[in-house]
Backbone as CSV, one residue per row, in Angstrom:
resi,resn,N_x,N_y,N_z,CA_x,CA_y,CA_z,C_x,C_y,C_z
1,UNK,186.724,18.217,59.920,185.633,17.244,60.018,184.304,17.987,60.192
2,UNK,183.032,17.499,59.468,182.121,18.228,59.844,181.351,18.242,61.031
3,UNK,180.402,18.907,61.324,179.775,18.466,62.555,178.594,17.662,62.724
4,UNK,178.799,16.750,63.280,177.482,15.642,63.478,176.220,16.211,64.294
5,UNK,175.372,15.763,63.721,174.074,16.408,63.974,173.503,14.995,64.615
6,UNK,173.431,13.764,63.707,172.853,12.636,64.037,172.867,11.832,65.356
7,UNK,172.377,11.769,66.494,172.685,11.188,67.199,173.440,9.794,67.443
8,UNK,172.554,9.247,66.626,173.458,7.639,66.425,174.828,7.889,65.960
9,UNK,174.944,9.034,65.232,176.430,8.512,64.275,177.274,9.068,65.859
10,UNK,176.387,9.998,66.139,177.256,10.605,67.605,177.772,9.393,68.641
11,UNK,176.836,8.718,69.071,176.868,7.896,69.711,178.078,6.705,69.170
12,UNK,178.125,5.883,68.025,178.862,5.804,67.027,180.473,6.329,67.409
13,UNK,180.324,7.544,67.206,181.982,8.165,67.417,182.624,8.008,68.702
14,UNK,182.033,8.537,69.369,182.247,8.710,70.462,182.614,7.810,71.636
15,UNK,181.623,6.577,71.063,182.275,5.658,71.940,183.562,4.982,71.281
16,UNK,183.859,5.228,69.853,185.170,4.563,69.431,186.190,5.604,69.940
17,UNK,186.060,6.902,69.938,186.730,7.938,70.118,186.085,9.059,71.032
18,UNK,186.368,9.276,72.365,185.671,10.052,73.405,185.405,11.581,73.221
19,UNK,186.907,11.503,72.390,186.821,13.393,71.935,186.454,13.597,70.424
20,UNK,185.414,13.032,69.832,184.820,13.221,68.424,183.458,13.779,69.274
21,UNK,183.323,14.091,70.887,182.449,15.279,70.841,182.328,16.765,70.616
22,UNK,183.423,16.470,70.553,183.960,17.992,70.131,183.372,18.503,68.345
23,UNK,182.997,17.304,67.957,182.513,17.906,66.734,181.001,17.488,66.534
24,UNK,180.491,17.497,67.728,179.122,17.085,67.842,178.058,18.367,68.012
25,UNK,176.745,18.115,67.400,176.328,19.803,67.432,176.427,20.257,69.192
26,UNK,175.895,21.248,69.466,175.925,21.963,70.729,174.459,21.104,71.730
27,UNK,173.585,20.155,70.521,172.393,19.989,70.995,172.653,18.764,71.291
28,UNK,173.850,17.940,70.959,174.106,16.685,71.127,175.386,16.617,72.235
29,UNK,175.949,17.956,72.177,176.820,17.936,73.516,175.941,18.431,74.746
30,UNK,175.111,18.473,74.531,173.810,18.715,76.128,173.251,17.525,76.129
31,UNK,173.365,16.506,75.197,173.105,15.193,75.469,173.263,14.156,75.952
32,UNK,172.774,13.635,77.800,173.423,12.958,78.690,174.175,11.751,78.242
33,UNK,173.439,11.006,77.417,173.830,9.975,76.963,174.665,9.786,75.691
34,UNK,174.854,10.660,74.851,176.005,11.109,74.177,177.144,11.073,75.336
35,UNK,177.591,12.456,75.948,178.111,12.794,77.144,179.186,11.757,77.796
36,UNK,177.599,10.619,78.323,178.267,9.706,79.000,179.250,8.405,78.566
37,UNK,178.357,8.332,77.218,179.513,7.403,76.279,180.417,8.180,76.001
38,UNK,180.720,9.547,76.047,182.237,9.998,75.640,183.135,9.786,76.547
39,UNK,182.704,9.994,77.786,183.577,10.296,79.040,183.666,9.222,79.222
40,UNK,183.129,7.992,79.231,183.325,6.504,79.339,184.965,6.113,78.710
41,UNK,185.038,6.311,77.369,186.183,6.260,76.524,187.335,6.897,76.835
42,UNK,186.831,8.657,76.944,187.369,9.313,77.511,187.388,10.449,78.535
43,UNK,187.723,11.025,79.222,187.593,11.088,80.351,187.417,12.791,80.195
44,UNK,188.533,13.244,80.089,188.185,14.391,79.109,188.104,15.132,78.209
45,UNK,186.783,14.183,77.831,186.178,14.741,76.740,184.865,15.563,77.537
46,UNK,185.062,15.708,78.648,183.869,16.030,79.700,184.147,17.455,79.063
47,UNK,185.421,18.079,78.662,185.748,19.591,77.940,184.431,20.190,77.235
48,UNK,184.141,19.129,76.311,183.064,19.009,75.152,181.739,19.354,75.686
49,UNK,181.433,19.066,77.137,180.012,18.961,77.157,179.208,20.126,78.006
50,UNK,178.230,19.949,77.525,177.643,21.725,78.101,177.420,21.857,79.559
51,UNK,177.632,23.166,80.184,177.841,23.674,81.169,176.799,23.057,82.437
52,UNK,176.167,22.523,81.994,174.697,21.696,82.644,175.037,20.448,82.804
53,UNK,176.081,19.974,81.704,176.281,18.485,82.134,177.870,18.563,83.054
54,UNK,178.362,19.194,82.773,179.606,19.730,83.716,179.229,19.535,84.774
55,UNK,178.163,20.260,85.442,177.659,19.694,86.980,176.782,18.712,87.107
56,UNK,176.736,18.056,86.244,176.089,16.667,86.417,176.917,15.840,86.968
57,UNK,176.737,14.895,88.052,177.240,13.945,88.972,177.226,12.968,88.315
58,UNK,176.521,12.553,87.531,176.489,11.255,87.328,177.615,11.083,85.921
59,UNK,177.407,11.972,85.560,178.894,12.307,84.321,180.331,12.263,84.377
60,UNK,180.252,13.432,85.611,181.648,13.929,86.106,182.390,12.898,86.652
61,UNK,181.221,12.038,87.547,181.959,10.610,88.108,182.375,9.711,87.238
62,UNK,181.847,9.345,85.932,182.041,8.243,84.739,183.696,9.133,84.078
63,UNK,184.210,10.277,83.968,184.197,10.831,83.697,186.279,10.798,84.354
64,UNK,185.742,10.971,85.748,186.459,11.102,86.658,187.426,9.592,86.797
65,UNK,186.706,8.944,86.747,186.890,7.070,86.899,187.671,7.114,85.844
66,UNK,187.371,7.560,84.626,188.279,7.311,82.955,189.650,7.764,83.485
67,UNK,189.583,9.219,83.870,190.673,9.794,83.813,190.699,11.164,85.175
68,UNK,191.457,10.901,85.724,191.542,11.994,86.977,191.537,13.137,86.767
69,UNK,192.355,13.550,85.885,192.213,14.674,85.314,191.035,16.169,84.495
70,UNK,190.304,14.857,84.158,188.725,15.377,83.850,188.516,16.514,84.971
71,UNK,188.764,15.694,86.339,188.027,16.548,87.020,188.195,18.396,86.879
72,UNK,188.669,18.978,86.490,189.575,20.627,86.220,188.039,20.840,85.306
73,UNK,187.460,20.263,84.450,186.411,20.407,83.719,184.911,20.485,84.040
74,UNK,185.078,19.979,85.401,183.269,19.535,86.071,183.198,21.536,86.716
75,UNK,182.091,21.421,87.199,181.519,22.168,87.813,182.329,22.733,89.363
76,UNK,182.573,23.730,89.558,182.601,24.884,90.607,182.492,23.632,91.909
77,UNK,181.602,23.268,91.794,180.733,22.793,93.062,181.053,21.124,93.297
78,UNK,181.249,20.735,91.624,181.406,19.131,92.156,183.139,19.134,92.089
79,UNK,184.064,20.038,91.538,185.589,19.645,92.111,185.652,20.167,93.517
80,UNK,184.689,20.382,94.205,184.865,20.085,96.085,183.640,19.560,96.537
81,UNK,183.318,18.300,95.719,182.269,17.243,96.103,183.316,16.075,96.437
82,UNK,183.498,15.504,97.693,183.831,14.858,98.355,184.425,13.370,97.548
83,UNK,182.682,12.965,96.908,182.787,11.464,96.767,183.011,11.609,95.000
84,UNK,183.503,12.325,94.774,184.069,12.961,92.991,185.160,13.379,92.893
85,UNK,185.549,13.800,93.892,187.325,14.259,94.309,188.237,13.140,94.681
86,UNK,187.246,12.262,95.791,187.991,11.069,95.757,188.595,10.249,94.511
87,UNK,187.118,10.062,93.655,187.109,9.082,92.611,188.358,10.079,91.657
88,UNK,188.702,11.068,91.323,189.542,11.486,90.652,190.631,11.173,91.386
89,UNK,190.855,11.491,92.364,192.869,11.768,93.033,193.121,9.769,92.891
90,UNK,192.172,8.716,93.138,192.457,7.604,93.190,192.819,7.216,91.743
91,UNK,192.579,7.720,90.630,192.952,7.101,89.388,193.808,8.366,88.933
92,UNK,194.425,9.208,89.736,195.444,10.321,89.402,195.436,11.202,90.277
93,UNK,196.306,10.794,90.996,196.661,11.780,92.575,196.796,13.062,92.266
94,UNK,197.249,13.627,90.596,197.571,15.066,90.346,196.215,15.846,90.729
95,UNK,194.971,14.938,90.321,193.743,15.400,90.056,193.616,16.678,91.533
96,UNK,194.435,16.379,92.567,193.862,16.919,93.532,194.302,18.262,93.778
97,UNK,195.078,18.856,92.378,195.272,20.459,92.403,194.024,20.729,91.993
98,UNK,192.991,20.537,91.287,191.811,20.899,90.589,190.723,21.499,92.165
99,UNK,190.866,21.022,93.078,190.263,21.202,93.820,190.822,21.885,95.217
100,UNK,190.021,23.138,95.349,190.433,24.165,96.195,190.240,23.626,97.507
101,UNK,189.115,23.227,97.629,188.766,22.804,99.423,188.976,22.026,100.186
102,UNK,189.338,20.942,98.893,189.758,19.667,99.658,191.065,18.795,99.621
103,UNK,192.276,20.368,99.832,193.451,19.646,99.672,193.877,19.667,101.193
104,UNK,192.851,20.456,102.282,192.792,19.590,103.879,192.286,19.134,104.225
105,UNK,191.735,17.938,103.279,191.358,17.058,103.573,192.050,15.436,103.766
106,UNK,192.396,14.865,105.007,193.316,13.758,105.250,193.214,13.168,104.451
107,UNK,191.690,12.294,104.202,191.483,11.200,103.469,192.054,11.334,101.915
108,UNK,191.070,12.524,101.262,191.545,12.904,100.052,192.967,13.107,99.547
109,UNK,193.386,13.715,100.923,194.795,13.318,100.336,195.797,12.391,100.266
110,UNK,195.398,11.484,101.388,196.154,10.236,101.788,195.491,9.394,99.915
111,UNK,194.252,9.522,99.854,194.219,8.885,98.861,195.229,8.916,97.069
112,UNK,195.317,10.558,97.040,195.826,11.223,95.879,197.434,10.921,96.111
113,UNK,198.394,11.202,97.603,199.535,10.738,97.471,200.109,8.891,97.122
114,UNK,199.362,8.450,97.877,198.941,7.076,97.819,199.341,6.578,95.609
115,UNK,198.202,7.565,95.225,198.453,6.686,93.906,199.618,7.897,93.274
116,UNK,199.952,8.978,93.622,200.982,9.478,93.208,201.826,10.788,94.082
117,UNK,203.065,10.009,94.513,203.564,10.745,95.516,203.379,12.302,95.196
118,UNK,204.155,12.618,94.435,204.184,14.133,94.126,202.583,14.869,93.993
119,UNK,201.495,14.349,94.124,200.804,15.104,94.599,200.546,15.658,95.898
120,UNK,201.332,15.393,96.618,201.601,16.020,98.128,201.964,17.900,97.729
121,UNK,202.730,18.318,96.747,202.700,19.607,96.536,201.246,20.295,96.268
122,UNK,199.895,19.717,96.167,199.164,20.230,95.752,198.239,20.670,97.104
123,UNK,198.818,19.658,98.544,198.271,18.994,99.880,198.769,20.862,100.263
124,UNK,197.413,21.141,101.484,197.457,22.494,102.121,198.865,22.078,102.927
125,UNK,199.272,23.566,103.984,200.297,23.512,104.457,200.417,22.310,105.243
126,UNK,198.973,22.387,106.291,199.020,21.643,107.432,199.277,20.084,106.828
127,UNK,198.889,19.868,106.228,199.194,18.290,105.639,200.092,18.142,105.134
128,UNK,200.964,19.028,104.874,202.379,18.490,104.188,203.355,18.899,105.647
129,UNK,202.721,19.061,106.580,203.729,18.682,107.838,202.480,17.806,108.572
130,UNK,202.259,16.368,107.914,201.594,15.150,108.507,202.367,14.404,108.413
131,UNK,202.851,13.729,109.043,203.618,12.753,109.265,203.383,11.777,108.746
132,UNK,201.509,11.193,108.590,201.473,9.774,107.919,201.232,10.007,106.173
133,UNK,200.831,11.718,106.154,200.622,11.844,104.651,201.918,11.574,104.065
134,UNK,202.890,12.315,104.799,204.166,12.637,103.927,204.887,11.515,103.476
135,UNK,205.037,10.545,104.890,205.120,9.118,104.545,204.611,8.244,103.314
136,UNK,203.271,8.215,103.398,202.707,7.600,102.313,203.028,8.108,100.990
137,UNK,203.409,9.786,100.750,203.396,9.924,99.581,205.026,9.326,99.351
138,UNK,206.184,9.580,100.074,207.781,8.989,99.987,207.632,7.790,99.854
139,UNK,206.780,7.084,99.940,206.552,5.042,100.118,206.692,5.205,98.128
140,UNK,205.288,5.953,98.115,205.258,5.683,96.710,206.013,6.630,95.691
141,UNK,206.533,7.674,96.082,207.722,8.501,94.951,208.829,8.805,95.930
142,UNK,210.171,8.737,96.655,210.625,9.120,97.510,210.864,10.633,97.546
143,UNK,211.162,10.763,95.854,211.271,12.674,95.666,210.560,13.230,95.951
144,UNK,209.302,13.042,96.560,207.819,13.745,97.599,208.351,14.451,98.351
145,UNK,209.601,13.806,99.196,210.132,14.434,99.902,210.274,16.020,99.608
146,UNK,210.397,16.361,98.285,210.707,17.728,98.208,209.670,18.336,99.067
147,UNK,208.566,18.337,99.019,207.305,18.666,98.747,207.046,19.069,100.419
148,UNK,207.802,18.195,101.084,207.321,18.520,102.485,207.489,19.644,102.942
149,UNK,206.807,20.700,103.762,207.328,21.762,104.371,208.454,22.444,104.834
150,UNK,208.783,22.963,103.813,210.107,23.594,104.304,209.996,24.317,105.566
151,UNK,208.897,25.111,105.893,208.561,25.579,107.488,208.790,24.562,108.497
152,UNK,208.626,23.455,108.191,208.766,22.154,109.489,209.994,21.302,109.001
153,UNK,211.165,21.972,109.388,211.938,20.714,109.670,212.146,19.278,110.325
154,UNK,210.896,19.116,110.857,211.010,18.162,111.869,210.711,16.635,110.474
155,UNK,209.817,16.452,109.213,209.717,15.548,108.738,211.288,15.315,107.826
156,UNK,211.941,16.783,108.034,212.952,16.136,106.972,214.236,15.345,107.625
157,UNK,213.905,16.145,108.916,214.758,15.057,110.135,214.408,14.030,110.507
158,UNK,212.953,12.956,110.337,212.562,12.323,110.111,212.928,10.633,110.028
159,UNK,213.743,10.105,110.333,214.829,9.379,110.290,213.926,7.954,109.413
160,UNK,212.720,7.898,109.985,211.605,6.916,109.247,210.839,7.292,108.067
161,UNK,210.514,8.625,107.641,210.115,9.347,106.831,211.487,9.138,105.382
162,UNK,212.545,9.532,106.116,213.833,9.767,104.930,214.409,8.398,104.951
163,UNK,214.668,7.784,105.390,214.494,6.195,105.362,213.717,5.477,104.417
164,UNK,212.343,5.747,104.436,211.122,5.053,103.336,211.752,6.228,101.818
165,UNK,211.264,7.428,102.112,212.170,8.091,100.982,213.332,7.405,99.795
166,UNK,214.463,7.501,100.609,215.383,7.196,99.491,215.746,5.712,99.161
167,UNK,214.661,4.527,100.066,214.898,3.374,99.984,214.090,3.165,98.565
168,UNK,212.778,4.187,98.342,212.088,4.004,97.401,213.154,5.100,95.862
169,UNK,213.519,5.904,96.520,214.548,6.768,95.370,215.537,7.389,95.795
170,UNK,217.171,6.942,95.860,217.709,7.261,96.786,218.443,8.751,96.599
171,UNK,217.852,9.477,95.195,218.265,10.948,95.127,217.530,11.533,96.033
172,UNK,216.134,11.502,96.744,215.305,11.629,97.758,216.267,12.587,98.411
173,UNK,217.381,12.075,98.632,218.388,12.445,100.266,218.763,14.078,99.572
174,UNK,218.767,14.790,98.917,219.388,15.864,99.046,217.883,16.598,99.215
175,UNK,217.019,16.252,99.442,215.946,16.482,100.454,215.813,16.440,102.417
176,UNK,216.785,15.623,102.322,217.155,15.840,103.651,217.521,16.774,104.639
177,UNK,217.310,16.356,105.841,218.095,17.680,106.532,220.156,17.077,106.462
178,UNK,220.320,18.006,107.050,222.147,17.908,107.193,222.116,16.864,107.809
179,UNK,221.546,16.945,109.023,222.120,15.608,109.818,221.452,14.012,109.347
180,UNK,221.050,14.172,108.870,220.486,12.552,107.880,221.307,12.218,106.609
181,UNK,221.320,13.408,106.040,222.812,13.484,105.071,223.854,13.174,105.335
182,UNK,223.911,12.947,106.933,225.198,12.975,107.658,225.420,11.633,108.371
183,UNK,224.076,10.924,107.935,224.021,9.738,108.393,224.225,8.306,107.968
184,UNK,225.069,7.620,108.766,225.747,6.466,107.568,224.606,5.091,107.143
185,UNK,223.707,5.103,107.723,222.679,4.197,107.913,221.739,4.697,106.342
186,UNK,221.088,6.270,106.383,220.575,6.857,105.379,221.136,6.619,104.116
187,UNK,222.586,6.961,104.449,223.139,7.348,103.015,223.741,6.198,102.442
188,UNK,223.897,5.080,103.426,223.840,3.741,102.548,222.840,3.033,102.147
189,UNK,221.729,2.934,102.552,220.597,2.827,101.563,219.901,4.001,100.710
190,UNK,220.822,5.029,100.363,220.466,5.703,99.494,221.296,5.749,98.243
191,UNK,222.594,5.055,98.215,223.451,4.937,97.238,223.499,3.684,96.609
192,UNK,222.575,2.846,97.582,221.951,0.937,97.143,220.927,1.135,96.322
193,UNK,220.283,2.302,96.241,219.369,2.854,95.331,219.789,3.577,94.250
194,UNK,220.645,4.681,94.298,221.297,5.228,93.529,222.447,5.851,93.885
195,UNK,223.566,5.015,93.377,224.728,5.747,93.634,225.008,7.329,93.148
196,UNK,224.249,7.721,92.526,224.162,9.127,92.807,224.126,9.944,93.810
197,UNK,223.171,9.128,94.822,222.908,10.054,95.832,223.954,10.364,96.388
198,UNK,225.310,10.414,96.288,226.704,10.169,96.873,226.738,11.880,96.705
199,UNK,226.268,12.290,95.733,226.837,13.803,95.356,225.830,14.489,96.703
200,UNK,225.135,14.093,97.299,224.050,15.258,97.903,224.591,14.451,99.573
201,UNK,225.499,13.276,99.825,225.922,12.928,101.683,226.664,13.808,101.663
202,UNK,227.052,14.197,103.296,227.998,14.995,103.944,229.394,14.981,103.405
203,UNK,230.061,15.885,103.484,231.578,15.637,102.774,232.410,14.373,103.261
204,UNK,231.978,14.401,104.964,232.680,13.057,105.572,232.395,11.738,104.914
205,UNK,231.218,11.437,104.599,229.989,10.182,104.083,230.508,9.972,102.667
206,UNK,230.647,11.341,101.697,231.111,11.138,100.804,233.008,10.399,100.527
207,UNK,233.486,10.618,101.702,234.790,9.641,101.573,234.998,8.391,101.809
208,UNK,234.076,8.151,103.284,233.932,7.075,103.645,233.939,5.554,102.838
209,UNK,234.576,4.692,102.896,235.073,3.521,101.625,234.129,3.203,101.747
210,UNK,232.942,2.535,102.979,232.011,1.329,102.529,231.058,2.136,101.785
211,UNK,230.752,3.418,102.218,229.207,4.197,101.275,229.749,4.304,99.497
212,UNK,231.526,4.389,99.949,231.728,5.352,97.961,231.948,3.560,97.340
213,UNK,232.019,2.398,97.941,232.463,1.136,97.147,230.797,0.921,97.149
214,UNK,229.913,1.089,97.974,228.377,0.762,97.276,228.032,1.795,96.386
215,UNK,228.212,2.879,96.397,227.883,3.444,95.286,228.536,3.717,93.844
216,UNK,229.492,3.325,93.975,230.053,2.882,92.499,229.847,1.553,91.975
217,UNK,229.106,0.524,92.981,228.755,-0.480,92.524,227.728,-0.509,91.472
218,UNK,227.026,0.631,92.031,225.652,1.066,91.405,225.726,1.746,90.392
219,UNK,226.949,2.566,90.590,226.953,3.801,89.600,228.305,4.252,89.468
220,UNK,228.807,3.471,88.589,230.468,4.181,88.668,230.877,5.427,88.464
221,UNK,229.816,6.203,87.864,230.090,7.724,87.419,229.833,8.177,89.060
222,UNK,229.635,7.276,90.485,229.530,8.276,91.476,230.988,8.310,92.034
223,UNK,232.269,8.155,91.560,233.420,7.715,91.951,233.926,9.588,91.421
224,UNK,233.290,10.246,90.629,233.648,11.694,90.753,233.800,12.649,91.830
225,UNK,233.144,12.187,93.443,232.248,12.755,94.117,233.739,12.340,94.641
226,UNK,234.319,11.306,95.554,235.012,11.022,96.304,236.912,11.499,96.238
227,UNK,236.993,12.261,96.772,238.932,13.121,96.530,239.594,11.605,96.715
228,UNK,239.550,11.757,97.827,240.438,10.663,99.058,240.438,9.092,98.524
229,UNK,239.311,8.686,97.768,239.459,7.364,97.512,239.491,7.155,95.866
230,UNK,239.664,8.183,94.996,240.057,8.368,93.547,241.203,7.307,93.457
231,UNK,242.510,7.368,94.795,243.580,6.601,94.229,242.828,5.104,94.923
232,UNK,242.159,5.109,95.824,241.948,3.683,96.109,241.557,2.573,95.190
233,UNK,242.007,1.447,95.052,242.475,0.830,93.705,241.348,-0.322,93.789
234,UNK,240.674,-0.702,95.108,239.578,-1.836,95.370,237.926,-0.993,94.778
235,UNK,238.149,0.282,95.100,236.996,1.297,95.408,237.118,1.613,93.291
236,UNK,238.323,2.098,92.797,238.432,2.264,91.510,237.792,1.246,90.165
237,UNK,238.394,-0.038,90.704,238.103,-1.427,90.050,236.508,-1.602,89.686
238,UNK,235.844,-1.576,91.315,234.368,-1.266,91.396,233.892,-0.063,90.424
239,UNK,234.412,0.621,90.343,233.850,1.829,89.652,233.797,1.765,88.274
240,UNK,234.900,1.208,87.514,235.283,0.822,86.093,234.468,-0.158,85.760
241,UNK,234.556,-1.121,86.652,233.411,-2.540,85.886,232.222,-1.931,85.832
242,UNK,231.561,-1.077,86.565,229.924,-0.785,86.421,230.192,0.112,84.917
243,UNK,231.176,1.164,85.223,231.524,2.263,83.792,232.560,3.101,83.699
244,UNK,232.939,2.060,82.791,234.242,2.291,82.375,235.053,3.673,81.969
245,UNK,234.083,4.574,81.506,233.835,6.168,82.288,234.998,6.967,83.441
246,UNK,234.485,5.727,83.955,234.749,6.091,85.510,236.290,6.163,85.712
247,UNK,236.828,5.629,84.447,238.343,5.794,84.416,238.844,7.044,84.553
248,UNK,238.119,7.952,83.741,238.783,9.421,84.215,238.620,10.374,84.829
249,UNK,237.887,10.017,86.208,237.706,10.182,87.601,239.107,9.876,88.712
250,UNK,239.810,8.915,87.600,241.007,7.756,88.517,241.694,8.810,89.079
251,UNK,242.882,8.377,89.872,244.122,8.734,89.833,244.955,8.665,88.831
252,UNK,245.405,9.712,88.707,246.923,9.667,87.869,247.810,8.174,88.015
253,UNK,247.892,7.712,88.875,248.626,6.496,89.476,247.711,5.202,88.599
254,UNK,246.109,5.157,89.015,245.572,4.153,88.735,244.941,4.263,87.039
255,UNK,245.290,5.255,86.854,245.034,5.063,85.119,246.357,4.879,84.045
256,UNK,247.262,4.720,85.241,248.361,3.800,84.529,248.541,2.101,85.279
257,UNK,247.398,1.737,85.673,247.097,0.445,85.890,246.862,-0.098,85.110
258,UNK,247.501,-1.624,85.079,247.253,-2.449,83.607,245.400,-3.449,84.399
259,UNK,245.824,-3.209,85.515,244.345,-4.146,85.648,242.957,-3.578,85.730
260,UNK,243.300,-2.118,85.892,242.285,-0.750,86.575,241.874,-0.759,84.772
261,UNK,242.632,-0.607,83.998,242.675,0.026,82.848,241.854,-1.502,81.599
262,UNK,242.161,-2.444,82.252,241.757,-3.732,81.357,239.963,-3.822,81.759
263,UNK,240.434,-3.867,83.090,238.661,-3.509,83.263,237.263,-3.079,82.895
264,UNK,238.259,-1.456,82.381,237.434,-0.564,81.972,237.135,-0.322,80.494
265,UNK,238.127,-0.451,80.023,238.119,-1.051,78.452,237.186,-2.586,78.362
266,UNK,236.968,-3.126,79.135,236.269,-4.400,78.761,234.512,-4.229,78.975
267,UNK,234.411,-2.727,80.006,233.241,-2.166,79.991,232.488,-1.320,78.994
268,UNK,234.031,-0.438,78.539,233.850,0.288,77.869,234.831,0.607,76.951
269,UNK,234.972,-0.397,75.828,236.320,0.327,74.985,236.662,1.711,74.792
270,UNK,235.964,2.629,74.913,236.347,4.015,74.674,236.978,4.364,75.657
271,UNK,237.115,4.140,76.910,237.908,4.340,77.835,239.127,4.158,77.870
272,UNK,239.831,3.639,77.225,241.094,3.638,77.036,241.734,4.794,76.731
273,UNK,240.983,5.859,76.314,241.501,7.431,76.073,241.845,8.142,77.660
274,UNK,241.285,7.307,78.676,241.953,7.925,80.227,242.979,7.217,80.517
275,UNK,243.510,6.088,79.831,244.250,5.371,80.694,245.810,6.198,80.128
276,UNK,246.824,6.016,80.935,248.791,6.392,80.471,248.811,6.346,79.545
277,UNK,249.418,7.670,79.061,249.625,7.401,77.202,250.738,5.676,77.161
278,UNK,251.783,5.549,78.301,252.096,3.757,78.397,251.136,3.110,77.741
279,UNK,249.858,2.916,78.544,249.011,2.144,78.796,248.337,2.067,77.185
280,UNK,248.056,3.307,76.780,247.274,3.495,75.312,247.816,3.299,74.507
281,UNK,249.435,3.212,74.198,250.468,2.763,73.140,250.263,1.006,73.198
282,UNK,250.480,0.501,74.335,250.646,-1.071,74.271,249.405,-1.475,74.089
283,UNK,248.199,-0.661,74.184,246.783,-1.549,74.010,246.772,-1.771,72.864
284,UNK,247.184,-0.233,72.014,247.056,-0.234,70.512,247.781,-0.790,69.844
285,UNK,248.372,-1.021,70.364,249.767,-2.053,69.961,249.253,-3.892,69.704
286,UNK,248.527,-3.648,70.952,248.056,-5.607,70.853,246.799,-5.708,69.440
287,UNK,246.119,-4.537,69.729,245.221,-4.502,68.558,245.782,-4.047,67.276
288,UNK,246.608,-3.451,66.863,247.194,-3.570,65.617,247.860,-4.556,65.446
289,UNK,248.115,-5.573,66.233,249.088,-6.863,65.952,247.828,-7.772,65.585
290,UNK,246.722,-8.006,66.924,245.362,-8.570,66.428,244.782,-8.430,64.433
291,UNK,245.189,-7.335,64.324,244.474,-6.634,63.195,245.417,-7.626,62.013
292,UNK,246.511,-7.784,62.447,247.277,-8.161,61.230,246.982,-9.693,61.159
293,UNK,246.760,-10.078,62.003,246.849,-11.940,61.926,245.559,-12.138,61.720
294,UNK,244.596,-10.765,60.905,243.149,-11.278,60.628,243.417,-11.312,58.564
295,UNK,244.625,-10.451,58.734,244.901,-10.272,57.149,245.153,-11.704,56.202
């Protein structure tokens, strides 16, 4: 594309398309009002504009508002300007790696986890052992949890912290400490979330019938995780109706079940390849008889 010289046509592009400044002369990317209709559209397209308007405030903020991210593009001085750091981490919590000074800052960061948990990895040490930051960021991603200080065990023991966590994502929990992992309160609202989380509870938690029958409710592929209740036939049933999969997780015993096995085929016809070669002769059997009375 060539490069626009004309202001109007600039003006023109730019506001249909934020990054057609990029092909604007060098005299029209020093141009505030060019500039500001780009970053309006798009956010960064602030890339485009000359080193003078980079630290322009009144840009970086239009700029910032589009897109959080912009901010990595402004000036030295305005990604640790207070009321420009804000306006970025609030429309993209990532925004707040861009800025060196003010990741100890409470507000700024309560604001940036707030609209996206996982920007808590970007939060200085001391704030990722805050108790109300860490919180807020697990409310809104529970996997934040990673993010918390591994130096301070005390948030991952946390019982209200890992609680909000995996209620919001219940893989959260292999973020936990042991003893919350170990806890039957945790790890059943973490398998009501995702029966996955079954692979990351304590070995005990993981046998336990009421945690492994909610989490195969959820997730029948979490019926792999459990030795002891593979033959249990109430805990199995549950597991097959969610996915039918889950049949060849069974017992030897319960995949020569005609009701374990009807189940799971009704979830998942392909499953019938786990059930008793018994079991797989007479199925195929009803369906080649089916097959003939269609002739």
């Amino acid at each position: 594309m060539k490069m626009i010289t004309d202001k109007n046509e600039a003006l023109i592009a730019v506001k249909e398309y934020g990054y057609a400044l990029q092909y604007a002369s060098y005299e029209l990317q020093k141009d505030k009002e060019v500039v500001l209709t780009a970053v309006k559209q798009d956010g960064r397209a602030l890339f485009y504009a000359s080193e003078k308007l980079t630290a322009d405030k009144e840009v970086v903020l239009e700029a910032v508002e589009q897109d959080g991210m912009a901010l990595k593009y402004a000036s030295k001085e305005l990604r640790n300007d207070k009321e420009v750091v804000l306006a970025a981490v609030k429309q993209d919590g990532d925004a707040l790696y861009a800025s060196d000074e003010l990741r100890n800052d409470k507000e700024v960061v309560l604001a940036a986890v707030e609209q996206n948990g996982f920007a808590l990895k970007y939060a200085s040490y001391e704030l990722r052992n805050d108790k109300e930051v860490v919180l807020t960021a697990v409310k809104q991603d529970g996997k934040a949890l990673e993010y918390a200080s591994y130096e301070s065990y005390e948030l991952r023991n946390d019982k209200e912290v890992v609680l909000a966590a995996v209620k919001q994502n219940g893989k959260a929990l292999k973020y936990a400490s042991f003893e919350l992992r170990s806890d039957k309160e945790v790890v059943l609202e973490a398998v009501k979330q995702n029966g996955e989380a079954l692979f990351d509870a304590s070995d005990e938690l993981q046998n336990d019938k009421e945690i492994v029958l909610t989490a195969v409710k959820q997730n029948g592929r979490a019926l792999i995780v459990s030795d002891e209740l593979k033959n249990d036939k109430e805990v199995v049933l549950e597991a097959v109706k969610n996915n039918g999969w889950a049949l060849g997780h069974a017992s030897e015993e319960l995949q020569g079940d005609r009701e374990v096995v009807l189940a799971a085929v009704k979830q998942n016809g392909e499953a019938l390849q786990y059930a008793s070669e018994e079991l797989q002769a007479e199925f195929n059997k009803k369906i080649e008889d089916f097959i003939k009375t269609l002739k």
